[in-house]
MMTF fields as JSON, N, C-alpha, C and O atoms, coordinates in Angstrom:
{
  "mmtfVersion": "1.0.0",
  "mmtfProducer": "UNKNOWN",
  "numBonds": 331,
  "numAtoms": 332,
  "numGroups": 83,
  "numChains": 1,
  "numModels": 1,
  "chainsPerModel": [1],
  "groupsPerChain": [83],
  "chainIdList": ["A"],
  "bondAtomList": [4, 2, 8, 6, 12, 10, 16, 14, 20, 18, 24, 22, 28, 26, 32, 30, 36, 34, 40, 38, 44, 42, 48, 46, 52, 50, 56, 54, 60, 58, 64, 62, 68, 66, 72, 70, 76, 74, 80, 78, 84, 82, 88, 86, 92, 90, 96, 94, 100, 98, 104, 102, 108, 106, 112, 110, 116, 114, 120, 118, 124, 122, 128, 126, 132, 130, 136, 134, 140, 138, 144, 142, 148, 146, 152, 150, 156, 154, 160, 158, 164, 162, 168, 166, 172, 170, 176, 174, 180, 178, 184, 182, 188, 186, 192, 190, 196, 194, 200, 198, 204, 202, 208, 206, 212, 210, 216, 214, 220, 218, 224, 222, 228, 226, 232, 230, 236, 234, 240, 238, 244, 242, 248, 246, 252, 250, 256, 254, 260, 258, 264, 262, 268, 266, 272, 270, 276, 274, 280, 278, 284, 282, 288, 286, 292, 290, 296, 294, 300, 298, 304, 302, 308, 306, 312, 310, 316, 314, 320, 318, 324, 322, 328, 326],
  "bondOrderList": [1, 1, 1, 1, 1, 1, 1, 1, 1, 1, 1, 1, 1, 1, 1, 1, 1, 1, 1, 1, 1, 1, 1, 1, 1, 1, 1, 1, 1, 1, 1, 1, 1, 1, 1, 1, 1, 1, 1, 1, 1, 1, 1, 1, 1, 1, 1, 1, 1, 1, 1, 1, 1, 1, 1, 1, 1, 1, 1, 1, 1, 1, 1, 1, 1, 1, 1, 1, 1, 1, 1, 1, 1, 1, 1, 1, 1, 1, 1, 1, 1, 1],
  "groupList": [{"groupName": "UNK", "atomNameList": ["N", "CA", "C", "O"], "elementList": ["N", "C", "C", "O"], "formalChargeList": [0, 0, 0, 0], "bondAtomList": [1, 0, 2, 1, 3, 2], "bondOrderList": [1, 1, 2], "singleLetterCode": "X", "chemCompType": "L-PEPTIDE LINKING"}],
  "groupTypeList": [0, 0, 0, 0, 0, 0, 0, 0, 0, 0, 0, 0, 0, 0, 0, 0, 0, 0, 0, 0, 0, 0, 0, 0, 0, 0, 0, 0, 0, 0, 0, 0, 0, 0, 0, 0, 0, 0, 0, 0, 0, 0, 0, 0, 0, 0, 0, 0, 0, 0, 0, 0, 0, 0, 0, 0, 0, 0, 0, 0, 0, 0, 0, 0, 0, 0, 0, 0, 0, 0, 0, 0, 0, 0, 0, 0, 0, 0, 0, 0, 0, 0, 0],
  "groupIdList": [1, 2, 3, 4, 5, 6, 7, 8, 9, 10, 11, 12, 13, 14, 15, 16, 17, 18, 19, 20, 21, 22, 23, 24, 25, 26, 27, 28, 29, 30, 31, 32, 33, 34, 35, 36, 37, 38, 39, 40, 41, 42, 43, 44, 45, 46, 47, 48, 49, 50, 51, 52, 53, 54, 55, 56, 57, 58, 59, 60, 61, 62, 63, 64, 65, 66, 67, 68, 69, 70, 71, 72, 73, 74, 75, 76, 77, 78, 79, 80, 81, 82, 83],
  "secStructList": [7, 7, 2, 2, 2, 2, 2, 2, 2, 2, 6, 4, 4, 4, 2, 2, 2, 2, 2, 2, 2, 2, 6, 6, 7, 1, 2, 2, 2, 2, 2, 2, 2, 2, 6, 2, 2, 2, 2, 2, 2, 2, 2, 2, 4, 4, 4, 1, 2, 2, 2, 2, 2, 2, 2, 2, 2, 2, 2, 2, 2, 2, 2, 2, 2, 2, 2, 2, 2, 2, 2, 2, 2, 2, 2, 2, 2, 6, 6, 7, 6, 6, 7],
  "xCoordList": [0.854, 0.0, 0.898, 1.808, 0.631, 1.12, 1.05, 0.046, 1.631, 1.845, 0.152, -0.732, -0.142, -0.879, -2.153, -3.068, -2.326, -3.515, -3.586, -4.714, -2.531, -2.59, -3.494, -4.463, -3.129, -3.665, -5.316, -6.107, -5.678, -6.999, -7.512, -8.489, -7.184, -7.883, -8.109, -9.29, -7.327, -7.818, -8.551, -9.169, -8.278, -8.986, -9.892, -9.847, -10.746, -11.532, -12.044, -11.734, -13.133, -13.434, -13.002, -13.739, -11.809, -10.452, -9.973, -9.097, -10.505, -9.341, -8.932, -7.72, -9.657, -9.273, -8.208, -7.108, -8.363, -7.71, -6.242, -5.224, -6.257, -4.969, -4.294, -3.069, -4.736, -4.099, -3.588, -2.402, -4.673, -3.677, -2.571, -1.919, -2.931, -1.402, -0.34, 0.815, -0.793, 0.718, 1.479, 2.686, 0.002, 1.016, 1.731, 2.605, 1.485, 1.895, 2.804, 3.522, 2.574, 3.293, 4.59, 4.615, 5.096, 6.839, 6.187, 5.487, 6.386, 5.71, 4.807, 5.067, 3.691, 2.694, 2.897, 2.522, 3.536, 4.015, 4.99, 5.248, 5.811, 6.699, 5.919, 6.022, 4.824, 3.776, 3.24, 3.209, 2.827, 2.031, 3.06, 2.618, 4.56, 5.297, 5.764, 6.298, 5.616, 5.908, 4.964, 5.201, 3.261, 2.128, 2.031, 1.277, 3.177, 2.738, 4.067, 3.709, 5.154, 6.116, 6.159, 6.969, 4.731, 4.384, 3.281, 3.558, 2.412, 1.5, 2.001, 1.28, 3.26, 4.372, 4.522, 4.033, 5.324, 5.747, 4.963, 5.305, 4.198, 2.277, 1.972, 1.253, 2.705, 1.843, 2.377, 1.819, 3.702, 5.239, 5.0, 5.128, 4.684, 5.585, 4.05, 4.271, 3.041, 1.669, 1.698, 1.057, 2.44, 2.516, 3.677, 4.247, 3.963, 5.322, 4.366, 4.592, 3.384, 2.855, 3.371, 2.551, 4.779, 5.41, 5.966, 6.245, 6.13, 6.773, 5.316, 5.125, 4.133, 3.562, 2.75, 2.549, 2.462, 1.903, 2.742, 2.315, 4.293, 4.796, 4.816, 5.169, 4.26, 4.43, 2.751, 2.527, 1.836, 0.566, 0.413, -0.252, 0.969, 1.443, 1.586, 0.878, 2.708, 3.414, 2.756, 3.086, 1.53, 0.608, -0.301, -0.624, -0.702, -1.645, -1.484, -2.1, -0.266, 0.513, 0.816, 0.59, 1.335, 1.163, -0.716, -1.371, -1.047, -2.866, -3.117, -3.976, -2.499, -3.01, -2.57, -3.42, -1.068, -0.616, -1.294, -1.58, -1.652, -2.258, -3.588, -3.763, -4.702, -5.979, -5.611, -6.191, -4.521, -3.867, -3.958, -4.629, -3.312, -2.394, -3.854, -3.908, -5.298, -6.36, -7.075, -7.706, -7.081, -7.478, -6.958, -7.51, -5.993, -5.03, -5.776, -6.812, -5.339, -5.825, -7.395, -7.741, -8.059, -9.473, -9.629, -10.121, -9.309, -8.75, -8.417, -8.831, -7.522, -6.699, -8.177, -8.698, -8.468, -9.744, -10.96, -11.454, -11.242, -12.377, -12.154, -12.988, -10.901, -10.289, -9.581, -9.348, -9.324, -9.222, -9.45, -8.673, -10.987, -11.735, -11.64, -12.381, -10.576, -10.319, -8.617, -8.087, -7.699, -6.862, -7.022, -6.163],
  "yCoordList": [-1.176, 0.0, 1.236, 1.338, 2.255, 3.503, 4.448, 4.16, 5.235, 6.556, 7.129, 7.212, 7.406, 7.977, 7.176, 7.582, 5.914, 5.294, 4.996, 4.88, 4.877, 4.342, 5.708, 5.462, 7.11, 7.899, 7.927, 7.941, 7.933, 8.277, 7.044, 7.405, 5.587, 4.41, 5.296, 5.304, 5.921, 6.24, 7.348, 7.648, 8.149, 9.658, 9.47, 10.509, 8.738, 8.487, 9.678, 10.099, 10.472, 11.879, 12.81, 13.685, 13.022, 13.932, 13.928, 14.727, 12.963, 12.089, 13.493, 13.567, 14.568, 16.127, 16.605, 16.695, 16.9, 17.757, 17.115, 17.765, 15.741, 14.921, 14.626, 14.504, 14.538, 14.79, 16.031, 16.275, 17.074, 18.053, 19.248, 20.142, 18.377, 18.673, 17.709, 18.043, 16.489, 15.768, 16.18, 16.101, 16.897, 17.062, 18.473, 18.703, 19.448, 21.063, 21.175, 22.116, 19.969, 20.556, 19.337, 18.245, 19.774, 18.303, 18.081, 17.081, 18.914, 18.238, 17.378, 16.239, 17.612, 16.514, 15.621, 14.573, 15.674, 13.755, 13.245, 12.042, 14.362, 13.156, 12.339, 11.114, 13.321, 12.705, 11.151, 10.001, 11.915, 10.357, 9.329, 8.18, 9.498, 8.614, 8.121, 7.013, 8.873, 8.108, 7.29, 6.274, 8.004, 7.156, 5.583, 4.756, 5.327, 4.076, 3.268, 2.204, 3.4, 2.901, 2.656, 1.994, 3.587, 3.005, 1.743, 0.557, 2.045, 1.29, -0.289, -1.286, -0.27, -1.367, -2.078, -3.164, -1.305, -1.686, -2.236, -3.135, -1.776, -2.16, -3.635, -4.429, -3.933, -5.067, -6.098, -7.178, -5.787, -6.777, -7.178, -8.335, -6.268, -6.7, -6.921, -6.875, -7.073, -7.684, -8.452, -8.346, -9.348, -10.186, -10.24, -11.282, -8.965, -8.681, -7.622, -6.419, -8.014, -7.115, -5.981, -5.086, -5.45, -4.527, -3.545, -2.384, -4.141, -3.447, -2.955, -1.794, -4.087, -3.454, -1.991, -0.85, -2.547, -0.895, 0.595, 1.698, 0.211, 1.061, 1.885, 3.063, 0.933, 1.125, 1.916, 2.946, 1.248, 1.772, 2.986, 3.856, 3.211, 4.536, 5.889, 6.883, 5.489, 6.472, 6.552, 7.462, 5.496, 5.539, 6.63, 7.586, 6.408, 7.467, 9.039, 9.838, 9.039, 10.63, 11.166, 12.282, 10.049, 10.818, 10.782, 11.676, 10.013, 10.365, 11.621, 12.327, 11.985, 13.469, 14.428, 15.297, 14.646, 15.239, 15.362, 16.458, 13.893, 14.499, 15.195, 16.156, 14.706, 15.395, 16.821, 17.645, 17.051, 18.778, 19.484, 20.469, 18.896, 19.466, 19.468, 20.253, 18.359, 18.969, 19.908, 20.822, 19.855, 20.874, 22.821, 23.736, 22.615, 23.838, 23.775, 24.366, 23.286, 23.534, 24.03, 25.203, 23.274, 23.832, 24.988, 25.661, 25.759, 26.971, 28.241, 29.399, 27.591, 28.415, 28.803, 29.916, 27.963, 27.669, 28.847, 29.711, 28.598, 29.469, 30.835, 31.568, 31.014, 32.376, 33.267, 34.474, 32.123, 32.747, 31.946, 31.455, 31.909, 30.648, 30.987, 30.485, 31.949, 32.017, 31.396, 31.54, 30.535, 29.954, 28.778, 28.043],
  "zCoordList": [0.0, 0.0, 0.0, 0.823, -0.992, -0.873, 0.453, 1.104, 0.901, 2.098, 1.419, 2.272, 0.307, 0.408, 0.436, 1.153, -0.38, -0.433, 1.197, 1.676, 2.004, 3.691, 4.33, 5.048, 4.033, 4.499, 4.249, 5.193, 3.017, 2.394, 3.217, 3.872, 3.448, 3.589, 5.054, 5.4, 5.82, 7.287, 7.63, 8.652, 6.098, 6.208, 5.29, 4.631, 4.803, 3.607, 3.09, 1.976, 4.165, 3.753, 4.001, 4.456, 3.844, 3.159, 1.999, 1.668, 1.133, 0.127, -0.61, -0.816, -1.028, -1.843, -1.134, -1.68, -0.084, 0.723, 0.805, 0.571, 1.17, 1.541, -0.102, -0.074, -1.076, -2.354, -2.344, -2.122, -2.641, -2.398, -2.052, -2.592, -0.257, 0.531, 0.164, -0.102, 0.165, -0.674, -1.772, -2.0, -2.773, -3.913, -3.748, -4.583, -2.793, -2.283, -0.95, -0.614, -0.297, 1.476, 1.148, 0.581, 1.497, 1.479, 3.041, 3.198, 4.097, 5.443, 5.308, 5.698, 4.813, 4.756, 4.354, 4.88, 3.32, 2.232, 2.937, 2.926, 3.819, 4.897, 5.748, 5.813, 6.661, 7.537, 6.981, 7.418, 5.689, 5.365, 4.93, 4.921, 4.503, 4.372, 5.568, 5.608, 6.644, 8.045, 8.597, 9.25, 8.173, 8.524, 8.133, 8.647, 6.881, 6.203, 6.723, 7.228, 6.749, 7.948, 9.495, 10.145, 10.033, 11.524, 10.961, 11.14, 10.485, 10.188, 9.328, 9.384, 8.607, 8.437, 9.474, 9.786, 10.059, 11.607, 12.718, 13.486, 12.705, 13.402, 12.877, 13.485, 11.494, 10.93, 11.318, 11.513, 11.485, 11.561, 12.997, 13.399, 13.661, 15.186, 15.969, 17.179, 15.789, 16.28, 17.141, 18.186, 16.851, 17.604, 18.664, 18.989, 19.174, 19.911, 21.047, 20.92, 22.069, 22.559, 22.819, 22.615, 23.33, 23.638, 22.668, 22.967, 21.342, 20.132, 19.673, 19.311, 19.722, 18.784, 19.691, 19.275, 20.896, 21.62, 21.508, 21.85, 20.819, 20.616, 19.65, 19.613, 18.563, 17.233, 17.174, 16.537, 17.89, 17.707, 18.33, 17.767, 19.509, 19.757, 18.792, 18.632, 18.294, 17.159, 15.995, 15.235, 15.536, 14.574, 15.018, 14.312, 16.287, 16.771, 16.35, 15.645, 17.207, 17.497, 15.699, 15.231, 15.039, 13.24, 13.036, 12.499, 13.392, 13.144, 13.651, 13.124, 14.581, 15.573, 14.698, 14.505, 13.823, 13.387, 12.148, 11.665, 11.431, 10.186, 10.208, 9.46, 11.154, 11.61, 11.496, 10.788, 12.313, 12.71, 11.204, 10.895, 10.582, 9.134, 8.195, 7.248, 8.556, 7.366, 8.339, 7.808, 9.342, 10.471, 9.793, 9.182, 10.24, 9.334, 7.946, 7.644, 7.5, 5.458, 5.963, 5.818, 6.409, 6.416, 6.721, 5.815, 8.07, 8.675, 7.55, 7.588, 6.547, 5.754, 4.572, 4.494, 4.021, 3.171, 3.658, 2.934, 5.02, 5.244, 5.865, 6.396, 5.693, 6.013, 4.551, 4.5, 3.329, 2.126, 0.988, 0.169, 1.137, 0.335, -1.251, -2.096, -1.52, -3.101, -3.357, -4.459, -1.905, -2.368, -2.382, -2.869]
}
């Protein structure tokens, strides 16, 4: 699975918005390229109770971050809904 198809599968009704900050923010396409390497990591170590609460952890905290980042875009949108 792609960084980005991983994002949209978790943000489904974002899928506009999360295209395109990937294709405009380098921050964001790192986010979601980190989102799909915890969520790797999440898949691998499952069965490692301690790795994987760690790993699900850090899935979270990039979930918080990406929520943040369409949070912002939206913000930006209804404060200058002609960019």
């Amino acid at each position: 699975m792609s960084d980005l198809t991983a994002v949209i599968g978790h943000f489904p009704a974002h899928e506009l918005t999360i295209r395109r900050l990937y294709a405009n923010a380098p921050d964001f396409r790192v986010l979601c390229e980190d989102y799909e390497a915890a969520r790797r990591a999440l898949e691998h170590w499952c069965s490692d109770g301690i790795k994987a609460e760690d790993f699900q952890r850090l899935l979270a905290e990039i979930e918080d971050e990406i929520s943040e980042a369409l949070q912002n875009s939206f913000n930006r949108i209804r404060r200058n809904p002609e960019t």
